[in-house]
PDB file of N, CA, C and O in Angstrom:
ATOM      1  N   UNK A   1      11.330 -51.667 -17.899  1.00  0.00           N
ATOM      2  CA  UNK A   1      11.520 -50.556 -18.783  1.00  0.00           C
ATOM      3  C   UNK A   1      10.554 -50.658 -19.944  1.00  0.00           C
ATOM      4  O   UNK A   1      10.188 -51.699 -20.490  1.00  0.00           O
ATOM      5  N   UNK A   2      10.198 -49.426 -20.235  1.00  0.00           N
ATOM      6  CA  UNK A   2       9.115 -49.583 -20.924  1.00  0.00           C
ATOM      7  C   UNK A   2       9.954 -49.210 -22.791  1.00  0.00           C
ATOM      8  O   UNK A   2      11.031 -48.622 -22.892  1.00  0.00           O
ATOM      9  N   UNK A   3       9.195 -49.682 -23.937  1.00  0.00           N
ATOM     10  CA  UNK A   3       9.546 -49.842 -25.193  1.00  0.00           C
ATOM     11  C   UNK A   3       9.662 -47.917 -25.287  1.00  0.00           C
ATOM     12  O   UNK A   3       9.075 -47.198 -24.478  1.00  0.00           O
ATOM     13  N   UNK A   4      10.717 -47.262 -26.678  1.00  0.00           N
ATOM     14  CA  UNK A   4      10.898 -46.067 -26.798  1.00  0.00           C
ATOM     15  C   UNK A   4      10.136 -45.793 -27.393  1.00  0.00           C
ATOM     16  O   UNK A   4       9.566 -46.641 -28.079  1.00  0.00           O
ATOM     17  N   UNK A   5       9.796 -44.588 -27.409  1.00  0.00           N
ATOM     18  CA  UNK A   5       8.540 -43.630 -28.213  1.00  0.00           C
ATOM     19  C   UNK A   5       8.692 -44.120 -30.079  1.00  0.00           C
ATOM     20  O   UNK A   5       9.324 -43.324 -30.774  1.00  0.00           O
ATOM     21  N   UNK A   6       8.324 -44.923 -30.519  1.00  0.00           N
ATOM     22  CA  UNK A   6       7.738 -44.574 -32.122  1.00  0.00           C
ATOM     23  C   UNK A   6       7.783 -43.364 -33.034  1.00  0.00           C
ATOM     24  O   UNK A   6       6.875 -42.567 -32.796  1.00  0.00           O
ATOM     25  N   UNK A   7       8.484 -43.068 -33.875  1.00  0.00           N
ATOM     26  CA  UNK A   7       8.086 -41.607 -34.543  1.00  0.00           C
ATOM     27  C   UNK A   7       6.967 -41.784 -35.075  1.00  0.00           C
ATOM     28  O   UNK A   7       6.522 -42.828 -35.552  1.00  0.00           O
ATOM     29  N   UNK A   8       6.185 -40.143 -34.966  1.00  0.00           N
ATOM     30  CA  UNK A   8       4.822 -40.134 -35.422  1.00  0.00           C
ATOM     31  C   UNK A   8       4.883 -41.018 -36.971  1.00  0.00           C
ATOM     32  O   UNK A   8       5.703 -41.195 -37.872  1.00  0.00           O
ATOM     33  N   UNK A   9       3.386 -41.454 -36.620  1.00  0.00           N
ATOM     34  CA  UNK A   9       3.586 -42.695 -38.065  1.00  0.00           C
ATOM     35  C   UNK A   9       3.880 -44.061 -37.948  1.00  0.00           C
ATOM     36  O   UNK A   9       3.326 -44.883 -38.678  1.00  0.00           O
ATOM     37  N   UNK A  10       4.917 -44.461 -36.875  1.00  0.00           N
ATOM     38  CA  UNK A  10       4.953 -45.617 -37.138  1.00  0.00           C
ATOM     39  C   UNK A  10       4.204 -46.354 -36.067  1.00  0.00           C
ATOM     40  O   UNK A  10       3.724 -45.959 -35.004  1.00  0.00           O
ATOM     41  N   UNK A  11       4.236 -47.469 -36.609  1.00  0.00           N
ATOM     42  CA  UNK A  11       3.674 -48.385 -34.890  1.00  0.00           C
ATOM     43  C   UNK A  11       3.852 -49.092 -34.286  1.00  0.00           C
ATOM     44  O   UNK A  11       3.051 -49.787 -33.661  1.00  0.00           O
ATOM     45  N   UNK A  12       5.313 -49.121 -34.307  1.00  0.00           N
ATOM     46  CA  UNK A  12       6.338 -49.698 -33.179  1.00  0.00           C
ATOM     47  C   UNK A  12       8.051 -48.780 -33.944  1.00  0.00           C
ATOM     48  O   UNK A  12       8.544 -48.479 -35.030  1.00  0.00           O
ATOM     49  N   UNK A  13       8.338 -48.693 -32.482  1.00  0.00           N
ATOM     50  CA  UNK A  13       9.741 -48.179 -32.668  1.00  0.00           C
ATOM     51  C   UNK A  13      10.731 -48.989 -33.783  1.00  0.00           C
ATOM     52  O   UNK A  13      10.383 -50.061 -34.278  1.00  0.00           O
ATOM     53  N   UNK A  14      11.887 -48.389 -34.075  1.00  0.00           N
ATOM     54  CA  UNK A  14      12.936 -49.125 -35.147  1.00  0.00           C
ATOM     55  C   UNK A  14      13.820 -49.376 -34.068  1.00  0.00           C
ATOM     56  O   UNK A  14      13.842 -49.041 -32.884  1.00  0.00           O
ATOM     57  N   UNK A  15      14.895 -50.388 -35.167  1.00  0.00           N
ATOM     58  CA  UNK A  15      16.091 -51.318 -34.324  1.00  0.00           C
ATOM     59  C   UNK A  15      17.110 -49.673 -34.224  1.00  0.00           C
ATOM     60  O   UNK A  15      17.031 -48.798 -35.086  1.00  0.00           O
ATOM     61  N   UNK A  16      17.875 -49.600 -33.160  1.00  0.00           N
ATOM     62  CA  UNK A  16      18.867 -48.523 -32.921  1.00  0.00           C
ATOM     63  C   UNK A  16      18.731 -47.913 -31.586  1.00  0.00           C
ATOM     64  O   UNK A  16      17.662 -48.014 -30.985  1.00  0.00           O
ATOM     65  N   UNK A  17      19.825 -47.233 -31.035  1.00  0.00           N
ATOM     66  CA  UNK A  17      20.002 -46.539 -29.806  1.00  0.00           C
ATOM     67  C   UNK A  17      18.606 -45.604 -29.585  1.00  0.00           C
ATOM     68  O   UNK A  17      18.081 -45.072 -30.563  1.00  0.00           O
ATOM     69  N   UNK A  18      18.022 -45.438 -28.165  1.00  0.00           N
ATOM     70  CA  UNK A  18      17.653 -44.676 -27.838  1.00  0.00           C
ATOM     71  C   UNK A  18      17.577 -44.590 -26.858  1.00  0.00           C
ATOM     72  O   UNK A  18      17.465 -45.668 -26.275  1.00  0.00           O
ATOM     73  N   UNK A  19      17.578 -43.361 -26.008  1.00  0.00           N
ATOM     74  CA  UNK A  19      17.708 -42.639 -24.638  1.00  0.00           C
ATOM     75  C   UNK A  19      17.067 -43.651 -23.648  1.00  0.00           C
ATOM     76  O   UNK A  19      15.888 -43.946 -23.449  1.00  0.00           O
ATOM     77  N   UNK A  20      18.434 -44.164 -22.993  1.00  0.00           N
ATOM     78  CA  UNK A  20      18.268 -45.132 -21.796  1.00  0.00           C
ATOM     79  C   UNK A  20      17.188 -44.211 -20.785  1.00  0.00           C
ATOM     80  O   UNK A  20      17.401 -43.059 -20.407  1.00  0.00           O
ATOM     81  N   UNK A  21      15.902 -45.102 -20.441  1.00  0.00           N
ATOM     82  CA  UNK A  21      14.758 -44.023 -19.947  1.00  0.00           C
ATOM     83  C   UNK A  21      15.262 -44.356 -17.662  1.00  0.00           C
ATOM     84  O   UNK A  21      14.726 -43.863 -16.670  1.00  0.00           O
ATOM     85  N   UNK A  22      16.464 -45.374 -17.786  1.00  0.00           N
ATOM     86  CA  UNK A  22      16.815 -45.302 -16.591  1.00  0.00           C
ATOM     87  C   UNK A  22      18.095 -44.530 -16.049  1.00  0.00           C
ATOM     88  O   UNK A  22      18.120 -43.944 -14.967  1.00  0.00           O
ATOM     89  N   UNK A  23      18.935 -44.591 -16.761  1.00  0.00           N
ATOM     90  CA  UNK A  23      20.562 -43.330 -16.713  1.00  0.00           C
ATOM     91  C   UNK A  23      20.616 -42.624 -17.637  1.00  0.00           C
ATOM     92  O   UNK A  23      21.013 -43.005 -18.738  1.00  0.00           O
ATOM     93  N   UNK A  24      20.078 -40.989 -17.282  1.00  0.00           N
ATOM     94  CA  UNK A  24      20.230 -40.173 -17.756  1.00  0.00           C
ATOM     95  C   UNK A  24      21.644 -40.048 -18.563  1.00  0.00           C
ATOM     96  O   UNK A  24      22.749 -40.419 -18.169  1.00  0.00           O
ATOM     97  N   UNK A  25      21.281 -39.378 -19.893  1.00  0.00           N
ATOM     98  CA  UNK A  25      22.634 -39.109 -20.307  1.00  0.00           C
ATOM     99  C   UNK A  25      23.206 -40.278 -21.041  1.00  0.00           C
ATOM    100  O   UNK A  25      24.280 -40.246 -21.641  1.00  0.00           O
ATOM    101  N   UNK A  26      22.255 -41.516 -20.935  1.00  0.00           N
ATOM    102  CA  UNK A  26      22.936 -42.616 -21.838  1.00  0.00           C
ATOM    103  C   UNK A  26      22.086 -43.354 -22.554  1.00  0.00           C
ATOM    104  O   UNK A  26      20.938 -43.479 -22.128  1.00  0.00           O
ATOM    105  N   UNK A  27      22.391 -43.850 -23.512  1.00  0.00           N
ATOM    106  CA  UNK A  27      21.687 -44.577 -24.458  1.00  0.00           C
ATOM    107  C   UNK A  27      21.842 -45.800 -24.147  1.00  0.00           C
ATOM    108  O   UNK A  27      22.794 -46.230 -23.495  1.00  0.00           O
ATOM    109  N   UNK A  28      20.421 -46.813 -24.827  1.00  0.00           N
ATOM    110  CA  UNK A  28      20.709 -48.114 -24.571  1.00  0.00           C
ATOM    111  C   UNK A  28      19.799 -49.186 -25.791  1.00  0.00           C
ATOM    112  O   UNK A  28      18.585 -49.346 -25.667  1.00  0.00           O
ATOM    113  N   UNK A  29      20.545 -49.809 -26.862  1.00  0.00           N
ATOM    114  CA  UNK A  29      20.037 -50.391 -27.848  1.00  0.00           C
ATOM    115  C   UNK A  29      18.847 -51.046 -27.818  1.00  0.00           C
ATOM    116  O   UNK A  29      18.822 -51.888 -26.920  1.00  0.00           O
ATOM    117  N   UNK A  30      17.661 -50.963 -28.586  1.00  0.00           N
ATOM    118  CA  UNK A  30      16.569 -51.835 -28.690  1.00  0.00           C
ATOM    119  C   UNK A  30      16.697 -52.464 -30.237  1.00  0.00           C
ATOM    120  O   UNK A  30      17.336 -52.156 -31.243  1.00  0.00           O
ATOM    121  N   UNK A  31      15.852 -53.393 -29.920  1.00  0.00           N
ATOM    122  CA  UNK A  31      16.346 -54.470 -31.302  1.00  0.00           C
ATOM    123  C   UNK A  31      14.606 -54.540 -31.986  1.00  0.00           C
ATOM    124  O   UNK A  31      14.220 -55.584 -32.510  1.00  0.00           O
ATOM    125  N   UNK A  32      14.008 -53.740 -31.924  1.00  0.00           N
ATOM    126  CA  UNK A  32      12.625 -53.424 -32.463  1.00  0.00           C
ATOM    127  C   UNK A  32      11.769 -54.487 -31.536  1.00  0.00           C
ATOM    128  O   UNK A  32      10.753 -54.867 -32.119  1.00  0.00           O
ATOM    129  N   UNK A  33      11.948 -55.032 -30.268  1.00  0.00           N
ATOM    130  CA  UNK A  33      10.657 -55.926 -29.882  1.00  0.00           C
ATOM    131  C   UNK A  33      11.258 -56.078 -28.443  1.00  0.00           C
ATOM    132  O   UNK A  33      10.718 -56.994 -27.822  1.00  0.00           O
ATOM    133  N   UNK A  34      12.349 -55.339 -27.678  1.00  0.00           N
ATOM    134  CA  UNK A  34      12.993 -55.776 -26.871  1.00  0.00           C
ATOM    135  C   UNK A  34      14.462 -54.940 -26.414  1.00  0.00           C
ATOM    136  O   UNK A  34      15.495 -54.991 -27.083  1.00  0.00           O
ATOM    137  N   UNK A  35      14.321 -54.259 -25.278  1.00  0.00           N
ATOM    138  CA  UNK A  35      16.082 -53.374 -24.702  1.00  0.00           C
ATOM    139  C   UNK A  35      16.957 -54.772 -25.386  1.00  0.00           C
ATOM    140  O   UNK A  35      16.202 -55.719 -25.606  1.00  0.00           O
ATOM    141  N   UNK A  36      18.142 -54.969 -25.675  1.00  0.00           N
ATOM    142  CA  UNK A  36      19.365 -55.541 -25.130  1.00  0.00           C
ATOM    143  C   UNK A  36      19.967 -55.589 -24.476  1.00  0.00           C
ATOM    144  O   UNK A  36      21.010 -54.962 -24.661  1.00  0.00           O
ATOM    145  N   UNK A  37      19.792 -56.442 -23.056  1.00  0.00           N
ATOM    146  CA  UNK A  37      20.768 -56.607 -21.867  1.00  0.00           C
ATOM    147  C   UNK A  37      22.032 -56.127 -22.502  1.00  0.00           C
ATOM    148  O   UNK A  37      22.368 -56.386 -23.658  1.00  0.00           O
ATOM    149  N   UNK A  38      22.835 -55.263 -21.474  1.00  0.00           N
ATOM    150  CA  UNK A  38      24.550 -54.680 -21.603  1.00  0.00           C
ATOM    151  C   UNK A  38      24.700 -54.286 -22.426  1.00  0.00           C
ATOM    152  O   UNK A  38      25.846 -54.283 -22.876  1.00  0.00           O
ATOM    153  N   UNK A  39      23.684 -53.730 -23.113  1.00  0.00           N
ATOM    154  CA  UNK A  39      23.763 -52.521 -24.132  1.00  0.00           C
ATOM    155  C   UNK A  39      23.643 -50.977 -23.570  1.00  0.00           C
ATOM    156  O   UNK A  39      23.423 -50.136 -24.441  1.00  0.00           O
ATOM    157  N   UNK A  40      23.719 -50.681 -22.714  1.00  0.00           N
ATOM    158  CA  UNK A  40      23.645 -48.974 -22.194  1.00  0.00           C
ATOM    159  C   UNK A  40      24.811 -48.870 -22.129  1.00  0.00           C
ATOM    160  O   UNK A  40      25.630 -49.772 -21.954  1.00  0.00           O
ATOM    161  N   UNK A  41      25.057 -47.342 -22.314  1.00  0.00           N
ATOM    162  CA  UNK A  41      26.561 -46.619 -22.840  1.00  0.00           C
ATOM    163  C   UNK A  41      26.335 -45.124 -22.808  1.00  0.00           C
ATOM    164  O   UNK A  41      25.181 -44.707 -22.908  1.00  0.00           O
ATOM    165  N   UNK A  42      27.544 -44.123 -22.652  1.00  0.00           N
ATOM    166  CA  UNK A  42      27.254 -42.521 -22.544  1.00  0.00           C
ATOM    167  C   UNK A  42      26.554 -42.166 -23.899  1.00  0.00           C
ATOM    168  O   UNK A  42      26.872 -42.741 -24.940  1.00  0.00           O
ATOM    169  N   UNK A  43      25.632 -41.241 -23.850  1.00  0.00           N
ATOM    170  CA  UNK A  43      25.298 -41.121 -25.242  1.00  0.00           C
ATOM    171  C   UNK A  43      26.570 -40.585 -25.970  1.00  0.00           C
ATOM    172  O   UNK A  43      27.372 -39.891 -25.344  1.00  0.00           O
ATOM    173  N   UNK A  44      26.753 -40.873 -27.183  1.00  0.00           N
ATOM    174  CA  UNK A  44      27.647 -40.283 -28.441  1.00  0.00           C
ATOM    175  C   UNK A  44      27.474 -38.768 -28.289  1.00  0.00           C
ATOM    176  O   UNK A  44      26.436 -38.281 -27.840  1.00  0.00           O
ATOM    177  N   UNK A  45      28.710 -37.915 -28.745  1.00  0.00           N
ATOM    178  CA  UNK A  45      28.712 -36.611 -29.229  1.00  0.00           C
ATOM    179  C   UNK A  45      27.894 -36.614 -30.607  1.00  0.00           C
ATOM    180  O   UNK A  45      27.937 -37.559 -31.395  1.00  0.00           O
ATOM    181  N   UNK A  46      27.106 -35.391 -30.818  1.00  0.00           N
ATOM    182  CA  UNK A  46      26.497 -34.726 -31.883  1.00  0.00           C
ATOM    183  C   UNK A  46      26.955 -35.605 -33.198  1.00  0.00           C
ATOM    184  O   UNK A  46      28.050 -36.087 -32.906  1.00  0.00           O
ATOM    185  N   UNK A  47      26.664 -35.917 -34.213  1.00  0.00           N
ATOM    186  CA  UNK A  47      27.125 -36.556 -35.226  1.00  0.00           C
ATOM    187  C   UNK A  47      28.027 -38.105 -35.286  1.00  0.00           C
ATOM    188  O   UNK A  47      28.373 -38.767 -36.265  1.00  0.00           O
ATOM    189  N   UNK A  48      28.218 -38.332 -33.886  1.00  0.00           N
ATOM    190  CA  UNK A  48      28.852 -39.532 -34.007  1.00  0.00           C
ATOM    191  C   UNK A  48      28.219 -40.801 -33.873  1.00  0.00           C
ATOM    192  O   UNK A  48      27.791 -41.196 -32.788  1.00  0.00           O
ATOM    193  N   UNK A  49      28.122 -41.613 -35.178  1.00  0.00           N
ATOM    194  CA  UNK A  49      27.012 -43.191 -34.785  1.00  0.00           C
ATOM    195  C   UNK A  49      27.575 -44.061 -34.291  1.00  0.00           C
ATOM    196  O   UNK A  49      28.779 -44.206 -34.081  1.00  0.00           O
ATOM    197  N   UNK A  50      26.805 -44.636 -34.096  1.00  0.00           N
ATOM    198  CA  UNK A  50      26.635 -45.644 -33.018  1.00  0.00           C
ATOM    199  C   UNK A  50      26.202 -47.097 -34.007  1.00  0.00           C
ATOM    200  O   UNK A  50      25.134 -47.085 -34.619  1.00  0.00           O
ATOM    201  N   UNK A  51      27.094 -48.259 -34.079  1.00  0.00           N
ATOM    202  CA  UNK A  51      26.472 -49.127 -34.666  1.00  0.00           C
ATOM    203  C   UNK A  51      26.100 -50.330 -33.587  1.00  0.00           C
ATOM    204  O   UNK A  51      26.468 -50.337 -32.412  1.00  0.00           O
ATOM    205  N   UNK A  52      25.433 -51.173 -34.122  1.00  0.00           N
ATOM    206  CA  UNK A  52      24.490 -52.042 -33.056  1.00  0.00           C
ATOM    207  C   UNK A  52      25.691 -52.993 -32.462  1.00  0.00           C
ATOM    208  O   UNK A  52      26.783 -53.173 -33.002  1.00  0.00           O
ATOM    209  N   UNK A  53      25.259 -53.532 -31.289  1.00  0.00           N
ATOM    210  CA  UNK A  53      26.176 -53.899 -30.658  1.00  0.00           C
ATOM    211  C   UNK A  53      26.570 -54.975 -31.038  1.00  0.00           C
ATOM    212  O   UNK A  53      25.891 -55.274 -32.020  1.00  0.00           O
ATOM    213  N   UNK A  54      27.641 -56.116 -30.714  1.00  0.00           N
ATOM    214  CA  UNK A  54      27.866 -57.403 -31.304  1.00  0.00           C
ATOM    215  C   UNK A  54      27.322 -58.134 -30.589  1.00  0.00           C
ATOM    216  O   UNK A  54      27.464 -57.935 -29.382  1.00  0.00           O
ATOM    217  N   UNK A  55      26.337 -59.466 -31.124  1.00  0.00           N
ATOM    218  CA  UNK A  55      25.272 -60.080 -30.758  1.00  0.00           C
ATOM    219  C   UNK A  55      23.895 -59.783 -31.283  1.00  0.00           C
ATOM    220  O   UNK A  55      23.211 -60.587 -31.917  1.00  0.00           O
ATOM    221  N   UNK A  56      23.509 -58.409 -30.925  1.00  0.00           N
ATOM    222  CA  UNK A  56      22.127 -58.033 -31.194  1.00  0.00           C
ATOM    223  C   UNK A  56      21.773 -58.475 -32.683  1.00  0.00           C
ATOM    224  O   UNK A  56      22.405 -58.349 -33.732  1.00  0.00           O
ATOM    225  N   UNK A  57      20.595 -59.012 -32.408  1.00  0.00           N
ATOM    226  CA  UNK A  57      19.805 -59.964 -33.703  1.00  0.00           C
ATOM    227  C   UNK A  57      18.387 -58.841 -34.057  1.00  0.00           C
ATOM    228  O   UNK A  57      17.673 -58.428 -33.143  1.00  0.00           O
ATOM    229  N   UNK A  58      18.202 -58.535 -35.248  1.00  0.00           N
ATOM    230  CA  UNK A  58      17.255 -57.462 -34.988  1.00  0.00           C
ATOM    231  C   UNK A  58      15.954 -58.137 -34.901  1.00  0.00           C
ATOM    232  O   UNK A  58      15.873 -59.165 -35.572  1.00  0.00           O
ATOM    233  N   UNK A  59      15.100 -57.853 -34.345  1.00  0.00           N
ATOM    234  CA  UNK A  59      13.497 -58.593 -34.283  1.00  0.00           C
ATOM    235  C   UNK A  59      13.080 -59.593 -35.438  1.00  0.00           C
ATOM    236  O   UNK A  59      12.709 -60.767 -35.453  1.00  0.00           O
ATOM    237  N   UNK A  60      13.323 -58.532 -36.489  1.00  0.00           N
ATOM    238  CA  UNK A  60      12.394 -59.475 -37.376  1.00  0.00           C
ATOM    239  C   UNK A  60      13.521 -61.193 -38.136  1.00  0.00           C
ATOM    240  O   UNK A  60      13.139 -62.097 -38.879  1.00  0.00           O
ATOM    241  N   UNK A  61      14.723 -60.979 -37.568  1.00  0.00           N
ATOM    242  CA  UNK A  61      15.400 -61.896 -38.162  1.00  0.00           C
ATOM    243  C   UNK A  61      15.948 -63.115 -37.562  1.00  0.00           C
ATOM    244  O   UNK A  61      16.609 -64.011 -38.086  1.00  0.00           O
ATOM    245  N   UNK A  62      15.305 -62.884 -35.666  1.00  0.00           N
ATOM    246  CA  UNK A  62      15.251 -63.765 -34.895  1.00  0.00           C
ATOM    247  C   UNK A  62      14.813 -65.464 -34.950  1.00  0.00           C
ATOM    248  O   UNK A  62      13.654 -65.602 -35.342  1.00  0.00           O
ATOM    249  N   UNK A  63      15.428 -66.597 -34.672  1.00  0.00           N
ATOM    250  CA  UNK A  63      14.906 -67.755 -34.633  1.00  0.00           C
ATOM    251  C   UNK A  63      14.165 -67.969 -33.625  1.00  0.00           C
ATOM    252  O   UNK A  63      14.611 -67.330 -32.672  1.00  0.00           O
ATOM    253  N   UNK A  64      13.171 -68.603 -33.332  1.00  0.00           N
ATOM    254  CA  UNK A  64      12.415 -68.787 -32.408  1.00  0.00           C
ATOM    255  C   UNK A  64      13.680 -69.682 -31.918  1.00  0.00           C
ATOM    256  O   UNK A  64      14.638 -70.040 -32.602  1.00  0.00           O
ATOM    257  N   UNK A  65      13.397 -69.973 -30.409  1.00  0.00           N
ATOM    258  CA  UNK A  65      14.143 -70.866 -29.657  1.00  0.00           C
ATOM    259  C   UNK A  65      14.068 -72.553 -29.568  1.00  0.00           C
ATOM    260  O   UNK A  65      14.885 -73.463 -29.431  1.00  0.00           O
ATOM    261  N   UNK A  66      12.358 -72.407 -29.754  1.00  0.00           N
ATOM    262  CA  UNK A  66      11.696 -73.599 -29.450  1.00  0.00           C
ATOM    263  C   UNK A  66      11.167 -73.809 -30.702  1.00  0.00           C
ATOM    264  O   UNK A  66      11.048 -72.728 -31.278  1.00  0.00           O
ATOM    265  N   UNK A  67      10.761 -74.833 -31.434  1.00  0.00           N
ATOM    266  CA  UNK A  67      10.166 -75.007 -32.459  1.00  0.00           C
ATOM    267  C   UNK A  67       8.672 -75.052 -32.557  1.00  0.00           C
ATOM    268  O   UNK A  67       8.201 -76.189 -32.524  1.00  0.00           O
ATOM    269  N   UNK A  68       7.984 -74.243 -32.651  1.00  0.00           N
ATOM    270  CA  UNK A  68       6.482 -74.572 -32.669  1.00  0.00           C
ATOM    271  C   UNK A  68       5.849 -74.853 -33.502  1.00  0.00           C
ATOM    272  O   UNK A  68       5.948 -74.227 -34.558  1.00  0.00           O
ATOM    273  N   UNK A  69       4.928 -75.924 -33.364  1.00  0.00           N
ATOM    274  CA  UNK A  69       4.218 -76.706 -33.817  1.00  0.00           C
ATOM    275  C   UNK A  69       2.801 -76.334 -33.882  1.00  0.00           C
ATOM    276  O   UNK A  69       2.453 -75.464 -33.084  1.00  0.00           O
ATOM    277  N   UNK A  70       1.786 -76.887 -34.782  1.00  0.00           N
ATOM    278  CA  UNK A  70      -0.295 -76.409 -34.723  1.00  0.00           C
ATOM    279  C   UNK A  70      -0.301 -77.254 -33.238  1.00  0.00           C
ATOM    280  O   UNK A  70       0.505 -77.934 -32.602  1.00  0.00           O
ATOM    281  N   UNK A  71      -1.685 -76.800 -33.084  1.00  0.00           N
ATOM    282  CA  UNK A  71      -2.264 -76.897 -32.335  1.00  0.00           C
ATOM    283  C   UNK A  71      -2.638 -78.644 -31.743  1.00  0.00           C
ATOM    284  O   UNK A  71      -2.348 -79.409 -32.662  1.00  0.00           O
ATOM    285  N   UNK A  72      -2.941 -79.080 -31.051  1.00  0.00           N
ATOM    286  CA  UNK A  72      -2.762 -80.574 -30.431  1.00  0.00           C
ATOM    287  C   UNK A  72      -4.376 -80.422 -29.885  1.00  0.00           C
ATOM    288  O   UNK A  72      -4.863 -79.551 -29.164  1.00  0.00           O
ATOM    289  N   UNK A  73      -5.071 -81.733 -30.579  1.00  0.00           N
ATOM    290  CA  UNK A  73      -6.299 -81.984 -30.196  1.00  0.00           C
ATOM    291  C   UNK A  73      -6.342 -83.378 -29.175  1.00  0.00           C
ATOM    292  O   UNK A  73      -5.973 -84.533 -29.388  1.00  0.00           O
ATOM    293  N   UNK A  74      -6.829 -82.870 -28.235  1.00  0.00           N
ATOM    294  CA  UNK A  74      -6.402 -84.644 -27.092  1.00  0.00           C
ATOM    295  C   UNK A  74      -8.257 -85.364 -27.034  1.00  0.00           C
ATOM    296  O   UNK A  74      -9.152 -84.919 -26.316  1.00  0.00           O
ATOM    297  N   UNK A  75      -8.359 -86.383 -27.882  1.00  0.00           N
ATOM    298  CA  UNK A  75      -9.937 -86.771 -27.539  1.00  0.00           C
ATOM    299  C   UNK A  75     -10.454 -87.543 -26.257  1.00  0.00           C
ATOM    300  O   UNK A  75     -11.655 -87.772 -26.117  1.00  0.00           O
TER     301      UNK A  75
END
């Protein structure tokens, strides 16, 4: 699945629901760098929000997993 359209201006999409591009008719959370597995759902009626799901970590506030380290020179 490919990342959701950006509003003109920006240059990468924001964290929040947008139109699951595989089941019509439903939305499915991105976390600004990435879908969230078991996040798709019917879209909401007109005016009703949607808050992020429990778990979802938004991009920029993510821990790396692994700790990385500079670069390694082997002589």
């Amino acid at each position: 699945m490919s990342a959701p359209t950006p509003a003109p201006g920006d240059d990468r999409p924001r964290e929040g629901y947008y139109p699951d591009p595989s089941i019509p008719g439903y939305v499915r959370y991105w976390n600004g760098s990435s879908w969230v597995p078991g996040t798709s759902r019917p879209a909401p009626a007109d005016g009703e929000p949607l808050s992020p799901p429990p778990g979802a970590r938004p991009a920029a506030s993510a821990t790396p997993e692994v700790e990385e380290t500079g670069p390694h020179f082997f002589d």
